[in-house]
C-alpha positions in Angstrom: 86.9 51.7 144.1 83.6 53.4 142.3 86.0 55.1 140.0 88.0 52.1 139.1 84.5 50.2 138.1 82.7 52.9 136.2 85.5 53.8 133.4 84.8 50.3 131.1 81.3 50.5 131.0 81.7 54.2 130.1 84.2 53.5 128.0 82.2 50.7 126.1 79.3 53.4 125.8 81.0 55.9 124.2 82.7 54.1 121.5 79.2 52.6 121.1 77.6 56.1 121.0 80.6 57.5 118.5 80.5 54.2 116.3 76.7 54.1 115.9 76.6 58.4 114.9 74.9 58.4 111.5 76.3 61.7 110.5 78.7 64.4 111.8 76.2 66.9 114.2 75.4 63.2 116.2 79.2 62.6 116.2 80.0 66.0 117.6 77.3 65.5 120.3 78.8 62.1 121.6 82.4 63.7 121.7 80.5 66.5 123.8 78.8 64.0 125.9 82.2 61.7 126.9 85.1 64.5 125.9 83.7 67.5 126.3 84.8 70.3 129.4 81.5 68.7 131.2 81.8 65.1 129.6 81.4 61.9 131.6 85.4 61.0 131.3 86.1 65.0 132.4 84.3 64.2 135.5 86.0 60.9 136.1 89.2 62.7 136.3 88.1 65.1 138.6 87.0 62.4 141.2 90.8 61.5 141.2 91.6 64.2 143.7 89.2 62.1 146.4 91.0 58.7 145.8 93.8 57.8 148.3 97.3 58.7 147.3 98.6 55.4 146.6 95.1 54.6 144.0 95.7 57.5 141.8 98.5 56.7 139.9 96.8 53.2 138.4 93.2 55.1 138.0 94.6 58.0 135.9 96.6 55.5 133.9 93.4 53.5 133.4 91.3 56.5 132.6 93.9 57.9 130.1 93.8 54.8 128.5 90.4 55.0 127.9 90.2 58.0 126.7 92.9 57.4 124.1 91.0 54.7 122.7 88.0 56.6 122.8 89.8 59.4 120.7 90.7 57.0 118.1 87.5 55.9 117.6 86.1 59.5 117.4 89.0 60.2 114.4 88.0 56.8 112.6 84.6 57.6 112.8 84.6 61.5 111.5 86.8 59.8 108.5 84.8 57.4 107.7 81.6 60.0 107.7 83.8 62.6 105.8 84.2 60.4 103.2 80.5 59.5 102.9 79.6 62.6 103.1 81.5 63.9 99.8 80.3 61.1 98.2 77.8 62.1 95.0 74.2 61.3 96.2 73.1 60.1 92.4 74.9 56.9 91.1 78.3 57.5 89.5 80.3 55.5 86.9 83.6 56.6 88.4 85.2 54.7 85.5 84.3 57.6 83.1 87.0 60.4 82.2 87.5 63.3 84.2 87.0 66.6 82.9 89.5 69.0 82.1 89.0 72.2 83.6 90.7 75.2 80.5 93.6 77.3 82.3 93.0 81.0 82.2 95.6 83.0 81.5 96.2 87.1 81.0 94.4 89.3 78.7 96.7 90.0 75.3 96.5 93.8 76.6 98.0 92.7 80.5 100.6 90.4 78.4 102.1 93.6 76.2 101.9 96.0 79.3 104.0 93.4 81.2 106.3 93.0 78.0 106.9 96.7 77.9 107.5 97.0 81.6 110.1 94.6 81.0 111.7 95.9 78.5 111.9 99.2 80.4 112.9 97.8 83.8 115.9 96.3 82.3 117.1 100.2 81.6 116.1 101.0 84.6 113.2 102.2 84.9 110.4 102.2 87.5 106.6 102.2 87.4 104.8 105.2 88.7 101.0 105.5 88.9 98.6 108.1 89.0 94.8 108.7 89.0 92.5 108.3 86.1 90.2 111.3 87.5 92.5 114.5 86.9 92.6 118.1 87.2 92.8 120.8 84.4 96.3 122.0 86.1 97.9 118.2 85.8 96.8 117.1 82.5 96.7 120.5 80.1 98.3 123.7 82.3 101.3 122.2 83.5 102.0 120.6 80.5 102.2 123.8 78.5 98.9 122.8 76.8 97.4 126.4 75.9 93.5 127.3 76.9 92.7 127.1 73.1 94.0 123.7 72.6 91.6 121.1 70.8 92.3 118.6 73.0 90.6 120.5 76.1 87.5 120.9 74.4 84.6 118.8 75.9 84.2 117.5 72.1 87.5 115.8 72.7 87.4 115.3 76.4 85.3 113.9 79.2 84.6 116.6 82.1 83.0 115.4 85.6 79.9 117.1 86.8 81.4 117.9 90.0 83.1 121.0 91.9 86.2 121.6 90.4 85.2 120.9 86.9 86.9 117.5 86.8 88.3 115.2 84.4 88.9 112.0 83.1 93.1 111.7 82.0 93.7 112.1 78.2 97.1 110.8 78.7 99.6 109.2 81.1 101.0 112.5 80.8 99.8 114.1 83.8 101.8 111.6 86.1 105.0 112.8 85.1 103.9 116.3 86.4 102.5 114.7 89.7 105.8 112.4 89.8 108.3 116.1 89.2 106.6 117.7 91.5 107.4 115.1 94.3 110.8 113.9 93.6 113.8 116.0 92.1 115.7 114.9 88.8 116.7 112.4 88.1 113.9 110.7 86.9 113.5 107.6 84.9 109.9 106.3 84.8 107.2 104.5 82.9 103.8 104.9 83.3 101.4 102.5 82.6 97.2 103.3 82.4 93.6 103.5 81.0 93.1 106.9 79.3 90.1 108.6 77.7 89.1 110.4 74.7 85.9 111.5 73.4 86.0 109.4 70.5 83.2 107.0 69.1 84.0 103.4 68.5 85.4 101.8 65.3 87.8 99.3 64.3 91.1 101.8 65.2 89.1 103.9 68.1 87.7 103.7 71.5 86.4 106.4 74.2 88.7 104.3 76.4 92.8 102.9 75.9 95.4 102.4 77.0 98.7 104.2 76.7 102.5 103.9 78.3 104.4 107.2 78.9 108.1 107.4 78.9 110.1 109.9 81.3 113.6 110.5 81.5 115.7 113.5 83.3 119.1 113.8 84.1 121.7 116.4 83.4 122.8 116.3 79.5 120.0 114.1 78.2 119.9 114.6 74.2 117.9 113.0 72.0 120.5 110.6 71.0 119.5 109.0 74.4 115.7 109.0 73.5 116.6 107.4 70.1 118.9 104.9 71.7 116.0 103.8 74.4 112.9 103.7 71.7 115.3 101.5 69.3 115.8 99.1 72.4 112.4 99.0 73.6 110.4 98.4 70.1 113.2 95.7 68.9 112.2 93.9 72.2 108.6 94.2 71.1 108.5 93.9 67.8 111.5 91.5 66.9 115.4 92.4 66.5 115.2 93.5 62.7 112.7 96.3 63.4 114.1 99.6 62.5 113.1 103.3 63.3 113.4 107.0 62.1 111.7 110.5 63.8 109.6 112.3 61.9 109.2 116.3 63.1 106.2 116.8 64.4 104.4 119.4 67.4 103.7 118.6 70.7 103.0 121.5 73.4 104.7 119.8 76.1 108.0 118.5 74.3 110.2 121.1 71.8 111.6 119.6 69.7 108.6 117.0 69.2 108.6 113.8 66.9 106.6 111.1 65.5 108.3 107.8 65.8 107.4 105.3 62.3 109.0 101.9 62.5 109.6 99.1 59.8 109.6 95.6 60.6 108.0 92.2 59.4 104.9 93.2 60.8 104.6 96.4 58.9 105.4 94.4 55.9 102.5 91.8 56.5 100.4 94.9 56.7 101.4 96.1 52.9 103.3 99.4 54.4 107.2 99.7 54.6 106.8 102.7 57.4 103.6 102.7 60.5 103.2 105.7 62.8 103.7 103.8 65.8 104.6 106.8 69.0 104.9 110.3 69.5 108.1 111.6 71.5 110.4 114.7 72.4 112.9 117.2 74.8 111.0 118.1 77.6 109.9 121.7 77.1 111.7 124.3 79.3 108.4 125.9 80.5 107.1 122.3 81.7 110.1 122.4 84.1 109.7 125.4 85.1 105.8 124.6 86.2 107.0 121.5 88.4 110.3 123.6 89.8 113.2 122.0 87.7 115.8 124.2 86.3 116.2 124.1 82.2 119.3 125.3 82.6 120.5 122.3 84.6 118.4 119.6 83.5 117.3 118.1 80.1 114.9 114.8 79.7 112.5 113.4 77.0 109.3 111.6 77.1 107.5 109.7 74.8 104.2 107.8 74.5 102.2 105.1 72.9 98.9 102.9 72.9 99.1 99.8 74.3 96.4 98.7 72.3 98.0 99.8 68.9 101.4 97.6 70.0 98.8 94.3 70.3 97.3 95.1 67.1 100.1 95.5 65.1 102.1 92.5 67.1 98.6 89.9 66.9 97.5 91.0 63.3 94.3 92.5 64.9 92.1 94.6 62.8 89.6 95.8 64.9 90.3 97.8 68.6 86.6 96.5 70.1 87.9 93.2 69.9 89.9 93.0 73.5 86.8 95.1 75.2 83.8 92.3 74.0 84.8 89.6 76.7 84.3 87.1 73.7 86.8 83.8 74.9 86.8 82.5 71.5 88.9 86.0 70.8 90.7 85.7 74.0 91.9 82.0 74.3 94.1 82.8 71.3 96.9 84.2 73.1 
């Protein structure tokens, strides 16, 4: 039978053909020319149908053989030109030492953010985020900042030339106003982000920084509670000896308002007993009254730091424009 008689010598050509391809493209064409949907072996097994019925169990058997074996030498072959192929073309002493490619790792100010997250979450607070690009309303109306304020001068912040006057967040502030707005009390977040000031750049100031923002609201929230949570939170950061007192202070949006100092061996390595470290206070009655929240119901306290300051203080840093130059030599130290 003709079909019987042409599989070995096609056989014998394409494992010639596939052993003899000097480089992937000709191997792919010989698989094409014996495998492919119009290959010479396809076409074998379509003759099948005009064999008698008692031939066509021993031809298919035959020609599945063949095939088989031609399959393995196709996957032998592509191996073996795989491997050539990632071979370096220039002489190589692959005796020598390999190289060892540096780990990165996170920026100092990613690892405190993630420390202070941490520290929160395990109170139980949640991360809320908000956008950098604010409004007047959100960052200075609804939270009781007056129209005279310093802070909403454009000698102190960045305005947008677009409709709607607007501009870029002076504080994590404003997402607690977005956040109130949306969801009734409780509340127990932290929010996280870059911030902007109009301030030029020195060793303790940058136009841009980053700063966390405590929220908490629930019914008979004092500031025992707020005292309790910024004692917790800055022991985790700054080591289990570190001690803290509030300072009065004014803040439009909290009443009463404080700045939080703290002691610790870090201070100390700094020559100073006490450092300014965070402002905090109450919630003011009018700022829940703009997002809808009843005073006489609901109490809370916020309070809020730079991220950057915490690094400082924690690395012995001395100069802010440090984590903004890219420099590695600065960075592969933590």
């Amino acid at each position: 039978m003709a079909v019987l008689d042409d599989i070995e010598p096609l056989k014998q050509s394409a494992l010639a053909e596939l052993r003899g391809a000097a480089d992937l493209a000709a191997l792919d064409q010989a698989r094409t020319t014996h495998l492919g949907a119009h290959g010479k072996f396809t076409g074998l097994l379509k003759q099948l149908g005009a064999l008698p019925k008692e031939a066509r169990p021993a031809a298919g058997k035959a020609i599945n053989a063949a095939k088989t074996e031609i399959e393995t030498a196709l996957a032998e072959q592509r191996l073996a030109l795989e491997q050539k192929a990632a071979l370096p073309r220039e002489p190589t002493d692959l005796t020598l030492p390999g190289r060892r490619r540096r780990l990165g790792h996170l920026h100092p100010l990613t690892q405190v953010t993630e420390d202070i997250v941490r520290s929160f979450r395990r109170l139980g607070f949640v991360v809320a985020e908000g956008p950098e690009v604010e409004d007047d309303y959100h960052c200075f109306d609804a939270l009781n900042t007056p129209a005279d304020h310093p802070a909403r001068d454009t000698q102190d912040t960045f305005y947008l030339a677009a409709p709607g006057r607007p501009l870029l967040r002076t504080h994590t502030s404003s997402v607690q106003i977005r956040v109130m707005e949306k969801q009734p009390p409780p509340v127990r977040i932290i929010v996280p982000g870059r911030v902007y000031r109009r301030d030029n750049a020195d060793a303790t100031h940058n136009p841009t920084f980053h700063q966390v923002e405590g929220l908490y609201v629930d019914r008979d929230v004092t500031v025992g509670d707020l005292k309790g949570t910024v004692e917790f939170v800055f022991r985790e950061l700054m080591g289990p000896e570190t001690q803290i007192r509030f300072r009065p202070h004014y803040f439009s949006y909290t009443e009463p308002s404080f700045e939080i100092d703290f002691a610790s061996a870090l201070t100390r390595k700094l020559g100073k007993t006490w450092l300014e470290i965070a402002g905090c206070g109450m919630v003011h009655p009018q700022v829940f009254e703009n997002v809808g929240y009843d005073p006489e119901v609901w109490t809370g306290w916020a309070f809020g730091f730079g991220i950057e300051r915490i690094a400082m203080i924690r690395y012995g840093i001395t100069d802010i424009r440090r984590f903004y130059e890219n420099d590695l030599r600065f960075l592969r130290q933590f």
